[in-house]
N, CA, C and O atoms as a Tripos MOL2 file, in Angstrom:
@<TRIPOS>MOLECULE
protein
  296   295    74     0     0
PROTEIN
NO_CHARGES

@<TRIPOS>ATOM
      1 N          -2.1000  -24.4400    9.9760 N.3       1 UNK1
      2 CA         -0.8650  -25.1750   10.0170 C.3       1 UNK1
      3 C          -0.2220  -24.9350   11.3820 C.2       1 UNK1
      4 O          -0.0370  -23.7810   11.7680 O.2       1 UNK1
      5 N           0.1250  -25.9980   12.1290 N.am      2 UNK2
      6 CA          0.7350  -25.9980   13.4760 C.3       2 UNK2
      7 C           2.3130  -25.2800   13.2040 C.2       2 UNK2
      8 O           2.8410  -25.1960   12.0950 O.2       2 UNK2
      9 N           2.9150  -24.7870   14.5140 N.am      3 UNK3
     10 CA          4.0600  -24.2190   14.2110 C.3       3 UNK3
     11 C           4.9040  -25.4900   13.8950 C.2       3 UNK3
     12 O           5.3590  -25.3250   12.7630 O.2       3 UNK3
     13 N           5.2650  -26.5520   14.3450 N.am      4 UNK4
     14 CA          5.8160  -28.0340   14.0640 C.3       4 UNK4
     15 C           6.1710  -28.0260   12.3490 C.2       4 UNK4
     16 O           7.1870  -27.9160   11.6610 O.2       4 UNK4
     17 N           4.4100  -28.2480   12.0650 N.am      5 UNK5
     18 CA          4.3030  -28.0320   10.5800 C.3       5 UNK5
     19 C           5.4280  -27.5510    9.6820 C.2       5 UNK5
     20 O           6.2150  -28.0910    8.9050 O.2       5 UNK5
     21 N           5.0690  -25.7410   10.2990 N.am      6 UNK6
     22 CA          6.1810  -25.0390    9.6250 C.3       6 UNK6
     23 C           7.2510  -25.2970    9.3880 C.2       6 UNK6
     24 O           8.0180  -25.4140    8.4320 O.2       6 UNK6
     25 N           7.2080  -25.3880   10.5710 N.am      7 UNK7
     26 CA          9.0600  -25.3560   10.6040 C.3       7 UNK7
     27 C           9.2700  -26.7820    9.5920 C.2       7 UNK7
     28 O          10.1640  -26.5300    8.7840 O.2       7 UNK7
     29 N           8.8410  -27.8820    9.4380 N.am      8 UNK8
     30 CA          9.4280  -28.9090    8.2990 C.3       8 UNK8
     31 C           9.0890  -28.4970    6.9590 C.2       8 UNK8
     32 O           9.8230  -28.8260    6.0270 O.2       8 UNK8
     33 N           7.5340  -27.4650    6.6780 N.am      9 UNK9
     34 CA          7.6850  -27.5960    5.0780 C.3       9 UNK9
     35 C           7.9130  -26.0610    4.6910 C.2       9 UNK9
     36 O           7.2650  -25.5160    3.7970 O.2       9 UNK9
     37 N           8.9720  -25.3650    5.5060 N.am     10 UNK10
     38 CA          9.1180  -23.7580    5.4020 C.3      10 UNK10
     39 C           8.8340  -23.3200    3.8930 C.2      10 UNK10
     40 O           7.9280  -22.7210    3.3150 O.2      10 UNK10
     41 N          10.0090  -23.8900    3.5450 N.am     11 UNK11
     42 CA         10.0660  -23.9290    2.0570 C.3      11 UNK11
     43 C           8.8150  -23.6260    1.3220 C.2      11 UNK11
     44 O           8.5200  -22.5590    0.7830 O.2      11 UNK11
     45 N           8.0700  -24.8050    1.3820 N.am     12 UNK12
     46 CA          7.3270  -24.7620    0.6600 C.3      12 UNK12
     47 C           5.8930  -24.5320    1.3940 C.2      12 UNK12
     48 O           4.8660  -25.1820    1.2030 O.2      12 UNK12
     49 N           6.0990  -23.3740    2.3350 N.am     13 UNK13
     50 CA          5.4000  -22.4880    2.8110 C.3      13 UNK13
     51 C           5.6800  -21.4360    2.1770 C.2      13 UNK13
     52 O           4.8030  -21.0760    1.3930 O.2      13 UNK13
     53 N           6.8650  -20.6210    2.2520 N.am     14 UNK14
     54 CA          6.9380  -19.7130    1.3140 C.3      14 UNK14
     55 C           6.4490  -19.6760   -0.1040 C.2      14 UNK14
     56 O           5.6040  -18.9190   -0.5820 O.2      14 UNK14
     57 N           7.2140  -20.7470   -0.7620 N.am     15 UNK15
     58 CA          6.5040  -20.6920   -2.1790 C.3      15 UNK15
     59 C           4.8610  -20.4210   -2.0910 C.2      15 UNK15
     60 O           4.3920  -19.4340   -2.6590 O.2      15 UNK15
     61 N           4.0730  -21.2740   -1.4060 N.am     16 UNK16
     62 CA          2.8180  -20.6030   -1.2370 C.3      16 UNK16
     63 C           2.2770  -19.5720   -1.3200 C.2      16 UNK16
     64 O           1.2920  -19.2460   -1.9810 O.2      16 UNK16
     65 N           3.5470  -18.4470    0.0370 N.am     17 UNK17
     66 CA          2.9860  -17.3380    0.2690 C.3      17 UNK17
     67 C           3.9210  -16.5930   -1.5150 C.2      17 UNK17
     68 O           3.2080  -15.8030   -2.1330 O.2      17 UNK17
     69 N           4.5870  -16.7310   -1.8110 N.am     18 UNK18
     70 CA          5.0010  -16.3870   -2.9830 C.3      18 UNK18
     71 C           3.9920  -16.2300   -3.9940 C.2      18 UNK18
     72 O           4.0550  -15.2980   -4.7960 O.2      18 UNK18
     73 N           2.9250  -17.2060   -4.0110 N.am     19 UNK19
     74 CA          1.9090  -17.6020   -5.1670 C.3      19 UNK19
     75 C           0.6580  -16.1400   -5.0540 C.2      19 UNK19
     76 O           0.0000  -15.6370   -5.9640 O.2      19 UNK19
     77 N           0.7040  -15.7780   -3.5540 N.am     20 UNK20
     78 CA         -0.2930  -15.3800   -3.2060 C.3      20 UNK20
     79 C          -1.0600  -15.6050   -2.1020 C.2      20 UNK20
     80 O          -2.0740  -14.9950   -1.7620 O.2      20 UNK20
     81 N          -0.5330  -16.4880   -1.5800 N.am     21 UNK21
     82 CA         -1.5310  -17.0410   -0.4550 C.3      21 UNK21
     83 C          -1.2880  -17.1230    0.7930 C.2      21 UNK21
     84 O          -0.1570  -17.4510    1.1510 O.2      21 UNK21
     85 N          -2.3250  -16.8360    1.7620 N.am     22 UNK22
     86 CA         -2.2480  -16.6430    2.7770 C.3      22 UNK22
     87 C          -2.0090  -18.2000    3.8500 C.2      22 UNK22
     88 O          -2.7430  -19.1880    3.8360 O.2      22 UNK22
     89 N          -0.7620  -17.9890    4.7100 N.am     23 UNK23
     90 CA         -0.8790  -19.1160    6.1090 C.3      23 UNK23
     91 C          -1.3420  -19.2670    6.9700 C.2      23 UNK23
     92 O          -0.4360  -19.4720    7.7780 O.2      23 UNK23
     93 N          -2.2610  -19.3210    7.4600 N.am     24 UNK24
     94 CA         -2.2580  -19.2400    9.5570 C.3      24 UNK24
     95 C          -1.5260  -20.4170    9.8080 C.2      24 UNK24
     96 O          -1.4290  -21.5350    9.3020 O.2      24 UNK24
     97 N          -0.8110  -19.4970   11.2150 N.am     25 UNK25
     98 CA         -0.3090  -20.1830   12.1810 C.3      25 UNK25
     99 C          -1.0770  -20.8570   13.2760 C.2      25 UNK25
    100 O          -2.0440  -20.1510   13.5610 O.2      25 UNK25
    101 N          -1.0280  -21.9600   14.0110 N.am     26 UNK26
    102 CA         -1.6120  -22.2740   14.9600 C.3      26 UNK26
    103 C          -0.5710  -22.7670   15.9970 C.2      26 UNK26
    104 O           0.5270  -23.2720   15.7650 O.2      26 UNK26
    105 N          -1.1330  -22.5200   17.1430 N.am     27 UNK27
    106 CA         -0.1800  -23.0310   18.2160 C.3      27 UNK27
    107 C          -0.0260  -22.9840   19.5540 C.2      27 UNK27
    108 O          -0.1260  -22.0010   20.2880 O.2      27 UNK27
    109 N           0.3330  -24.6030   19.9560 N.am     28 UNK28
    110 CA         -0.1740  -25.0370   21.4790 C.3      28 UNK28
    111 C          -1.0220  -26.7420   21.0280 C.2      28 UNK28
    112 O          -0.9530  -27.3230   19.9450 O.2      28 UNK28
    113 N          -1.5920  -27.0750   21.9880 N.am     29 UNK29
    114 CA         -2.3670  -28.0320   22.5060 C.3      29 UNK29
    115 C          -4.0000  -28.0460   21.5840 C.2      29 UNK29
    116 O          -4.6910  -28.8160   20.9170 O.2      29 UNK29
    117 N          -3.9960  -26.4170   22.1750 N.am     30 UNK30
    118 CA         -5.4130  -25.8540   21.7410 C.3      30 UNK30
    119 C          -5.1690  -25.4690   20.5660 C.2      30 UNK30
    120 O          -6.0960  -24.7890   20.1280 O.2      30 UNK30
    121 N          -4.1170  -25.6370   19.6790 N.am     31 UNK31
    122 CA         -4.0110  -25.1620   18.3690 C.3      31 UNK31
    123 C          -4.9560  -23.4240   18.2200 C.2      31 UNK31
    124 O          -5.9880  -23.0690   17.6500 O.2      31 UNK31
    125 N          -4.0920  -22.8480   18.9270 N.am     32 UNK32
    126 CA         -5.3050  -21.0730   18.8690 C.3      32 UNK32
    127 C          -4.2940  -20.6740   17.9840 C.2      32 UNK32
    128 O          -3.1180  -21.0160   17.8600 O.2      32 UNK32
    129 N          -5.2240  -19.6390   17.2230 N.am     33 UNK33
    130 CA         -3.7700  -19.1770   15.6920 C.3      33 UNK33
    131 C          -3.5590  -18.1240   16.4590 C.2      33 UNK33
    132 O          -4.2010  -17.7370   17.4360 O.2      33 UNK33
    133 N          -2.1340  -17.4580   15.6940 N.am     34 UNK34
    134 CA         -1.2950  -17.1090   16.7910 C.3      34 UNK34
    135 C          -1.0140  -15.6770   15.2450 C.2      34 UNK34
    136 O          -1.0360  -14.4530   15.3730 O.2      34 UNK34
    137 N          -0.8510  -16.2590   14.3290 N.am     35 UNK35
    138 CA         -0.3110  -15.4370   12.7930 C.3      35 UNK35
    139 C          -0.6720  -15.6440   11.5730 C.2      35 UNK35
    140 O          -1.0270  -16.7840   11.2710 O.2      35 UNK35
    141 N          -0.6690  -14.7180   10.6920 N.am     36 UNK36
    142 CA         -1.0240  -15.2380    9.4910 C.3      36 UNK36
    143 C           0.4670  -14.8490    8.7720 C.2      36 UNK36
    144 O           1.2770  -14.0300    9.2050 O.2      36 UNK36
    145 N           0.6020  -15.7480    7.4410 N.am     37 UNK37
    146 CA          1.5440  -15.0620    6.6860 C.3      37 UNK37
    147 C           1.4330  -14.6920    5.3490 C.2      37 UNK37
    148 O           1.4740  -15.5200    4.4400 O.2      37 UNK37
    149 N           1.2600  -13.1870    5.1330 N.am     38 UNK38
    150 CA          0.9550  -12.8240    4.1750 C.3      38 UNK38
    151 C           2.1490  -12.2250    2.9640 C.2      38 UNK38
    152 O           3.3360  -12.0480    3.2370 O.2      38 UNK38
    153 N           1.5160  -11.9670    1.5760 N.am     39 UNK39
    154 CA          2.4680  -12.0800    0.5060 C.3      39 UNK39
    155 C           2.7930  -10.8960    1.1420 C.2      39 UNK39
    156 O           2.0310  -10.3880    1.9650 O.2      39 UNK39
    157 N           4.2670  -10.2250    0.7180 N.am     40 UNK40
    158 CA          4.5430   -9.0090    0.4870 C.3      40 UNK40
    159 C           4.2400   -8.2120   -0.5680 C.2      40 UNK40
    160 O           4.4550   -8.5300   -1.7380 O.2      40 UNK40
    161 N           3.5490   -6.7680   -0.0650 N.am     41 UNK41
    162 CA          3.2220   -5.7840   -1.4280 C.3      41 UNK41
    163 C           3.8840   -4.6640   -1.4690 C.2      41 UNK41
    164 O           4.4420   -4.2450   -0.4560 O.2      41 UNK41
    165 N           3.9230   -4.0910   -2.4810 N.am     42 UNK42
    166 CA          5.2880   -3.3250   -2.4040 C.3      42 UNK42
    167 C           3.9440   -1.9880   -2.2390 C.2      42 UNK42
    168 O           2.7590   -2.0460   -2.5700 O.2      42 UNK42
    169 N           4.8040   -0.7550   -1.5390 N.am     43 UNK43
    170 CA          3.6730    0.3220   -1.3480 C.3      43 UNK43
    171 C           3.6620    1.1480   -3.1270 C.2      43 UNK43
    172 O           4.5510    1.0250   -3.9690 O.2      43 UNK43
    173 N           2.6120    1.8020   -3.2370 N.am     44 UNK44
    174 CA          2.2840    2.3370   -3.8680 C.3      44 UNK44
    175 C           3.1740    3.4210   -3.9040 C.2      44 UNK44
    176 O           3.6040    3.7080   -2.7870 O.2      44 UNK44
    177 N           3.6770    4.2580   -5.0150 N.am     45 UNK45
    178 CA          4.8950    5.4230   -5.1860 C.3      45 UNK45
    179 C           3.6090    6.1560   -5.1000 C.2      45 UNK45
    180 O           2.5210    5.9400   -5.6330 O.2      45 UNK45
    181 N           4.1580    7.3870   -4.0160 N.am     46 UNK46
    182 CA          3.4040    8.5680   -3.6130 C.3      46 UNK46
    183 C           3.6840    9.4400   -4.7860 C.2      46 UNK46
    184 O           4.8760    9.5830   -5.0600 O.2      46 UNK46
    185 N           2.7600   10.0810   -5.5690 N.am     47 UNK47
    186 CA          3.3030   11.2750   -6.2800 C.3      47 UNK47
    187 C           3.7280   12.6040   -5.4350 C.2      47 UNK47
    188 O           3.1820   13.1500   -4.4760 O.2      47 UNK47
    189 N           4.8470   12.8950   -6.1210 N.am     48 UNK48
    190 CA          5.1810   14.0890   -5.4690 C.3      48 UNK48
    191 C           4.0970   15.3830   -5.7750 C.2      48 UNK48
    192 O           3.4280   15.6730   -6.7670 O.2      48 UNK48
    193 N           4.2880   16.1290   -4.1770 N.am     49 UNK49
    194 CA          3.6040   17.1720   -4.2340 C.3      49 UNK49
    195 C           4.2640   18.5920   -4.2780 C.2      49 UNK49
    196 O           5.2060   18.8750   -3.5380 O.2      49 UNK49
    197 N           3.8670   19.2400   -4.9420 N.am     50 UNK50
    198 CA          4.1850   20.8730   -5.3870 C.3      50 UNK50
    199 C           4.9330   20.1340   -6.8210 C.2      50 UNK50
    200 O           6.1150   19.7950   -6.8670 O.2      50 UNK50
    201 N           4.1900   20.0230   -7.6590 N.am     51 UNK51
    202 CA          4.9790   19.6360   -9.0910 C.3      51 UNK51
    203 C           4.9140   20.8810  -10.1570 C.2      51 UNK51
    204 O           5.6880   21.0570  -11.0990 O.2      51 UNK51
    205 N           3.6780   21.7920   -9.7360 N.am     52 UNK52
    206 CA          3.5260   22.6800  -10.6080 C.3      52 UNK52
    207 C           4.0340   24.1660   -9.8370 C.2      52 UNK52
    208 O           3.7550   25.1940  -10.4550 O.2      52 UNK52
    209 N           4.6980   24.2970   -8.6390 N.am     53 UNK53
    210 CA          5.1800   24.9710   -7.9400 C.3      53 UNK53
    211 C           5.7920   26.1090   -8.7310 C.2      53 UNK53
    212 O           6.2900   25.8200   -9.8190 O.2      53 UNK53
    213 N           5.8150   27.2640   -8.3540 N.am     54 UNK54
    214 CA          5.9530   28.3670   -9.4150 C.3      54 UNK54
    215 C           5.5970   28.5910  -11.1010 C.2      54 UNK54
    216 O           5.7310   29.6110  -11.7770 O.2      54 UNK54
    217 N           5.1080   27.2670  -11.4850 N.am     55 UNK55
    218 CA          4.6420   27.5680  -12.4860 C.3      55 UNK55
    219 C           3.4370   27.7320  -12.7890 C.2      55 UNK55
    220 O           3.0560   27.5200  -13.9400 O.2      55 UNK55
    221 N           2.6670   28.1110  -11.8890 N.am     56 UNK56
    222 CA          1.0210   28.3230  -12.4200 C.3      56 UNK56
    223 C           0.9200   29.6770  -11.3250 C.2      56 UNK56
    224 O           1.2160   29.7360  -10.1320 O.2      56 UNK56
    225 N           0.3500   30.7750  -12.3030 N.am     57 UNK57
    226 CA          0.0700   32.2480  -11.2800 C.3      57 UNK57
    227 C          -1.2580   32.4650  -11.1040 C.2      57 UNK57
    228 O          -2.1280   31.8230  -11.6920 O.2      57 UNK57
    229 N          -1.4810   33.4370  -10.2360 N.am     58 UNK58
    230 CA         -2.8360   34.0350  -10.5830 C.3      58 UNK58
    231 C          -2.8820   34.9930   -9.6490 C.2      58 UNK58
    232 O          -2.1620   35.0720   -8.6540 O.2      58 UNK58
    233 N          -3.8450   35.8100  -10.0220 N.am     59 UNK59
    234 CA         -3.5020   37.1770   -8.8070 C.3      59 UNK59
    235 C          -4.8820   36.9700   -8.1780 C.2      59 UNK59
    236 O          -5.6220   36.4580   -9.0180 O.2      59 UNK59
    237 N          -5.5800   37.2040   -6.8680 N.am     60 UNK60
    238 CA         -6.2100   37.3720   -6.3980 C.3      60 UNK60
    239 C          -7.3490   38.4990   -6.8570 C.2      60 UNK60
    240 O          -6.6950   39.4670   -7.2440 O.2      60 UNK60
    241 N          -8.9490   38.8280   -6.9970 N.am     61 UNK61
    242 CA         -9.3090   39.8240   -7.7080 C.3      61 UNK61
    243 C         -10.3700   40.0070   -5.9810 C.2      61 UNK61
    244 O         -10.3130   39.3230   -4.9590 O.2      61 UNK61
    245 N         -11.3730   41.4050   -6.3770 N.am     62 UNK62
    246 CA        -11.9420   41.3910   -5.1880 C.3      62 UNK62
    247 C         -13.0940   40.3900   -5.0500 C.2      62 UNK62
    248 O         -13.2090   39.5120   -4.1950 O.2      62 UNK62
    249 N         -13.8700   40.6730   -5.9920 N.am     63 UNK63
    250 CA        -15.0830   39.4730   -5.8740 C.3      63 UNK63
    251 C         -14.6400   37.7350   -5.6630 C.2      63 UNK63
    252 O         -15.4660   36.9200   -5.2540 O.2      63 UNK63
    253 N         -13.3390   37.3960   -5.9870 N.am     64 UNK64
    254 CA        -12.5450   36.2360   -5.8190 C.3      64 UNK64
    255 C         -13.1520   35.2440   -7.1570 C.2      64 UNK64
    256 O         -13.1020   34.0350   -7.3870 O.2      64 UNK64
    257 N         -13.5990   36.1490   -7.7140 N.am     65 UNK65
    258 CA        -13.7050   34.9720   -9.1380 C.3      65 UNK65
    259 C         -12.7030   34.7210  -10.4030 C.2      65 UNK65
    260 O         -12.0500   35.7640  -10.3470 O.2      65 UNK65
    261 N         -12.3680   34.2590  -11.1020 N.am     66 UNK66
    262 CA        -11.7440   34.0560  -12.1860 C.3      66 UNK66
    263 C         -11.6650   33.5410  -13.6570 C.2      66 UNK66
    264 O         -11.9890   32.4040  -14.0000 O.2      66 UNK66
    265 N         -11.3550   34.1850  -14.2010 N.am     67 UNK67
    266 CA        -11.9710   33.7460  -16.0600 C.3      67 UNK67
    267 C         -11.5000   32.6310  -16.2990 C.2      67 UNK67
    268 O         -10.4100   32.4670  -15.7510 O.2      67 UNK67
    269 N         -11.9010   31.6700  -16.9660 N.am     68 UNK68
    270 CA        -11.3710   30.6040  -17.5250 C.3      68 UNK68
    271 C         -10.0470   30.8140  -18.2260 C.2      68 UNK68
    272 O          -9.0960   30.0510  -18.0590 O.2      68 UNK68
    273 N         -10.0180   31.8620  -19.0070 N.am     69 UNK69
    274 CA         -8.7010   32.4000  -19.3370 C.3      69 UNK69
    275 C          -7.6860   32.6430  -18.3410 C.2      69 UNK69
    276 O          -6.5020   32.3820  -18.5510 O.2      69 UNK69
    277 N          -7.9520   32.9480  -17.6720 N.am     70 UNK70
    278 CA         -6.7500   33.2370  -16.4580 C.3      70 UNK70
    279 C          -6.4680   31.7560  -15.6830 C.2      70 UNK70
    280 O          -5.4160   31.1880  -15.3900 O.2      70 UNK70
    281 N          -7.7080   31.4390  -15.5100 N.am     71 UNK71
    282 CA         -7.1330   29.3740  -14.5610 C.3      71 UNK71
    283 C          -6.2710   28.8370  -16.0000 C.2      71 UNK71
    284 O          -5.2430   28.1610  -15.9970 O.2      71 UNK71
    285 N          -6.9510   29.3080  -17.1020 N.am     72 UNK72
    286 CA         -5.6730   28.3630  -18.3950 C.3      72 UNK72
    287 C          -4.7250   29.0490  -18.3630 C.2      72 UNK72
    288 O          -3.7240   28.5660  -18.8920 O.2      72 UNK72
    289 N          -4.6670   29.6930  -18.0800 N.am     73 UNK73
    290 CA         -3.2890   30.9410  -18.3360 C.3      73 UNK73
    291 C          -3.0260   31.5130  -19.7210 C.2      73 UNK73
    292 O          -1.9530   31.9260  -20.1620 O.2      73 UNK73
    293 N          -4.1810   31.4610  -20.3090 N.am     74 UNK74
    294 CA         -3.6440   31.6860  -21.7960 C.3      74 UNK74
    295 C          -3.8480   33.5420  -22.0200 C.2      74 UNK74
    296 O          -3.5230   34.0750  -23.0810 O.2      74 UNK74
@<TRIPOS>BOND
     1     1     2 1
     2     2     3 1
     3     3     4 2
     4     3     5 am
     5     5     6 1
     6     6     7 1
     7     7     8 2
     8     7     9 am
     9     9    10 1
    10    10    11 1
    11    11    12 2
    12    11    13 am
    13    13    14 1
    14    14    15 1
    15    15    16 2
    16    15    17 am
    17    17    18 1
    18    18    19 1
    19    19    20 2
    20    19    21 am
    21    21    22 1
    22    22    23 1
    23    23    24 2
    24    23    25 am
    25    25    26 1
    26    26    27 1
    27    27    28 2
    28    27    29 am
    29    29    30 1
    30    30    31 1
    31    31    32 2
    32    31    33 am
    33    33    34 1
    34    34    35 1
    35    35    36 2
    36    35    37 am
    37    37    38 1
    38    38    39 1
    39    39    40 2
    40    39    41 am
    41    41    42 1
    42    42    43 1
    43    43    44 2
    44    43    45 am
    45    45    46 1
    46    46    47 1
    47    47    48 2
    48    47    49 am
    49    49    50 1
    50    50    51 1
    51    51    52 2
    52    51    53 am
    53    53    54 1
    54    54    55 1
    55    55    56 2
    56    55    57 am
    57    57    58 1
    58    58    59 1
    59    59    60 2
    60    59    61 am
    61    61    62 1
    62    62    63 1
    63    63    64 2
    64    63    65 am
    65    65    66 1
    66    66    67 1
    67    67    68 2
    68    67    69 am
    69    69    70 1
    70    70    71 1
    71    71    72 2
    72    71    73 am
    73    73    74 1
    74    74    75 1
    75    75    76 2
    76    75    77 am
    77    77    78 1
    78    78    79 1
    79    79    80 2
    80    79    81 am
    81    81    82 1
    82    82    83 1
    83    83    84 2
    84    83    85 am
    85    85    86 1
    86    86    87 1
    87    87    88 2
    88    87    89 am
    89    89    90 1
    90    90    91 1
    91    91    92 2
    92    91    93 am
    93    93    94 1
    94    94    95 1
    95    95    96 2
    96    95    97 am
    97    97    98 1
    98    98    99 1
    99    99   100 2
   100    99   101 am
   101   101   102 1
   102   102   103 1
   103   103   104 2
   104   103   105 am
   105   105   106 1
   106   106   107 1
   107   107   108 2
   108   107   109 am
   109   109   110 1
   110   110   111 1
   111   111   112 2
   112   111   113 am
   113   113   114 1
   114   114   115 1
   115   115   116 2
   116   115   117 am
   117   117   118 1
   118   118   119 1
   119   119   120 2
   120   119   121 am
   121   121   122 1
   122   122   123 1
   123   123   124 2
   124   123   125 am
   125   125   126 1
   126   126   127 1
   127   127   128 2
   128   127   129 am
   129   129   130 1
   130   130   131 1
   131   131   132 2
   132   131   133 am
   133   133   134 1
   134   134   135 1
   135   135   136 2
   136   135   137 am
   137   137   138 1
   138   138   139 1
   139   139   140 2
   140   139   141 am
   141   141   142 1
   142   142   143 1
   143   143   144 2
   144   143   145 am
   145   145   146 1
   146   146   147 1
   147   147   148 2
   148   147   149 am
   149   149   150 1
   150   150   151 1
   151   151   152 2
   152   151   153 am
   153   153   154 1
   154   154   155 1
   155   155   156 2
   156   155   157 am
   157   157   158 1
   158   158   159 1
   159   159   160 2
   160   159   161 am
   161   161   162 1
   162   162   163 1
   163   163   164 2
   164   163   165 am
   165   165   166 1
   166   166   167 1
   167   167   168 2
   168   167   169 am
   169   169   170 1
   170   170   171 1
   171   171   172 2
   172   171   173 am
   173   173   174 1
   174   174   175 1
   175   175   176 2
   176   175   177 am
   177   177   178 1
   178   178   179 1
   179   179   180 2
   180   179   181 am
   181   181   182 1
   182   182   183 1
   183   183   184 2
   184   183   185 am
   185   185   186 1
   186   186   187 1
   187   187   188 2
   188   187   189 am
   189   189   190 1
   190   190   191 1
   191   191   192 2
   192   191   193 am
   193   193   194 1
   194   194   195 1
   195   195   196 2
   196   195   197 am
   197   197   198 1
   198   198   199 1
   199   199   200 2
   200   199   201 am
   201   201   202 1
   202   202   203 1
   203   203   204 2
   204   203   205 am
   205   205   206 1
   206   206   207 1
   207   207   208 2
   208   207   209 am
   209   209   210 1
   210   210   211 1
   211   211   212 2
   212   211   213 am
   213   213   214 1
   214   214   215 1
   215   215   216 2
   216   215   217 am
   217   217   218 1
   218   218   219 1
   219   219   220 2
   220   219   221 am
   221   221   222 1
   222   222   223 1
   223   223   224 2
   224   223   225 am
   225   225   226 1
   226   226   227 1
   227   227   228 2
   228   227   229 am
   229   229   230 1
   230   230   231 1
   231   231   232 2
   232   231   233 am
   233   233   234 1
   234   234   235 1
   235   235   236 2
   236   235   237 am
   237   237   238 1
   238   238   239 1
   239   239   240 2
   240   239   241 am
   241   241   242 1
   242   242   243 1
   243   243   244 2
   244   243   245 am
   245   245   246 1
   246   246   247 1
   247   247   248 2
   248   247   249 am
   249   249   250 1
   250   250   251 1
   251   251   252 2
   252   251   253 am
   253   253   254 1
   254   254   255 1
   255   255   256 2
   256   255   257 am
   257   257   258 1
   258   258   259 1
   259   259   260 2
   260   259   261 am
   261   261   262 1
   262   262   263 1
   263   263   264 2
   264   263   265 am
   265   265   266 1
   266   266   267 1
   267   267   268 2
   268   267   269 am
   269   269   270 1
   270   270   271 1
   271   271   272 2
   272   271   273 am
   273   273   274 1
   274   274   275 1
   275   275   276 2
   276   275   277 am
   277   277   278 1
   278   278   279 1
   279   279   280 2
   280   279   281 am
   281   281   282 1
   282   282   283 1
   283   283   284 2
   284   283   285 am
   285   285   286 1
   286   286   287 1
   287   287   288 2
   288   287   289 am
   289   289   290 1
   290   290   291 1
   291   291   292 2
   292   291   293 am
   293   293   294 1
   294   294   295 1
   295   295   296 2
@<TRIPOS>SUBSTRUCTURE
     1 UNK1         2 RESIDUE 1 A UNK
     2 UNK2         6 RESIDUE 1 A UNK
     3 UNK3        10 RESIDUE 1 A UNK
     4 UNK4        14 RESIDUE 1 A UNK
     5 UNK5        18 RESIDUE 1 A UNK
     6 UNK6        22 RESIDUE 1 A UNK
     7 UNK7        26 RESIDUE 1 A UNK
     8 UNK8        30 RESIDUE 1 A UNK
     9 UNK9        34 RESIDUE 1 A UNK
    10 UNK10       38 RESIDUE 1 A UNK
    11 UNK11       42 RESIDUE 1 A UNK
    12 UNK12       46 RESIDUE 1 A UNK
    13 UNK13       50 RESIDUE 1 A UNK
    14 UNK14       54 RESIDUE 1 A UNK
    15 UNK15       58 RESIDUE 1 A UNK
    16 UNK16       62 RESIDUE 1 A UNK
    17 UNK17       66 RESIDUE 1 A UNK
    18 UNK18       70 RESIDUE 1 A UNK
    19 UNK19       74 RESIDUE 1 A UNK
    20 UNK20       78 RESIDUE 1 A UNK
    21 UNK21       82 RESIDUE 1 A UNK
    22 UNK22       86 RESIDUE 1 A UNK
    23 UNK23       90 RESIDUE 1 A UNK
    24 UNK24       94 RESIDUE 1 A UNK
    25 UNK25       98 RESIDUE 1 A UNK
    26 UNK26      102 RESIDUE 1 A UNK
    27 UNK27      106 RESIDUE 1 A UNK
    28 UNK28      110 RESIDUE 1 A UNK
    29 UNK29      114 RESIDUE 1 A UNK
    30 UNK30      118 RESIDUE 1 A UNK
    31 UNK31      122 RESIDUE 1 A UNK
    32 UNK32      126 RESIDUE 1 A UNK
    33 UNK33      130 RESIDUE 1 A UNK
    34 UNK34      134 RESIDUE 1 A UNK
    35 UNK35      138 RESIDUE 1 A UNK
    36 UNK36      142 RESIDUE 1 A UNK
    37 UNK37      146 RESIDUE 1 A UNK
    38 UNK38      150 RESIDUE 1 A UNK
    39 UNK39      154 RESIDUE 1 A UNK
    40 UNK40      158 RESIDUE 1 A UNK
    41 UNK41      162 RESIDUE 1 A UNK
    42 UNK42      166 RESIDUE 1 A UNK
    43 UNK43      170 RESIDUE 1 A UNK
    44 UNK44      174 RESIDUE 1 A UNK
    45 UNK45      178 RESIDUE 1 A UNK
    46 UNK46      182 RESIDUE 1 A UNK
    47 UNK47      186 RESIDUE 1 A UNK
    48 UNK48      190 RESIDUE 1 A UNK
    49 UNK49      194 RESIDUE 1 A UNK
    50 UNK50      198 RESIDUE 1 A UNK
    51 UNK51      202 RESIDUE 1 A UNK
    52 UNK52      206 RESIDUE 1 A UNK
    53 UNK53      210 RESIDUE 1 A UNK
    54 UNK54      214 RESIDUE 1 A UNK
    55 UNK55      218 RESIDUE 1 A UNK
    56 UNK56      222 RESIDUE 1 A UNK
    57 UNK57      226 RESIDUE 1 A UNK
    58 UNK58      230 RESIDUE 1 A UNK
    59 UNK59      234 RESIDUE 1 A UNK
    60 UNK60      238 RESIDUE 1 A UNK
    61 UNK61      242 RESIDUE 1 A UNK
    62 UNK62      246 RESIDUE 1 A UNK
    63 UNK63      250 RESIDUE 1 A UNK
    64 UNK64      254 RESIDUE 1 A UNK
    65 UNK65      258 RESIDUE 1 A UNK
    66 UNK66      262 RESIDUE 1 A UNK
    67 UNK67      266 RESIDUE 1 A UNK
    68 UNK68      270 RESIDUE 1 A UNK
    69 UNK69      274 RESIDUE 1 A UNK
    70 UNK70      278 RESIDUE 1 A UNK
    71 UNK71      282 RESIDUE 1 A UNK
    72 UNK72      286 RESIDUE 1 A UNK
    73 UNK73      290 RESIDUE 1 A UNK
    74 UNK74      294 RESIDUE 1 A UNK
């Protein structure tokens, strides 16, 4: 779609990109694309980190191994 284009069917350029779908821009003589316009995505919620923060212990031993009982904490 030429920039010309745009600019008369904006509108219903957006709704497009609303649907899902992608625009290129083109523009000049040589019509060379210049942009695309893509939907907006919302980012992904980061889980927070240190959630189990003071609540899980364990003591260090010498060989550095550990019982299943102790990683459960039971």
């Amino acid at each position: 779609m030429t920039v010309g284009e745009l600019k008369s069917r904006f509108s219903e350029v957006l709704e497009e990109v609303k649907h899902g779908h992608n625009v290129g821009v083109l523009y000049g003589r040589a019509k060379k694309p210049i942009a695309i316009i893509t939907p907006y995505k919302e980012e992904e919620k980061k889980r927070k980190i240190g959630l189990l923060d003071e609540r899980a212990k364990f003591e260090e031993t010498e060989d550095g191994k550990i019982t299943m009982e102790e990683f459960l904490g039971v």
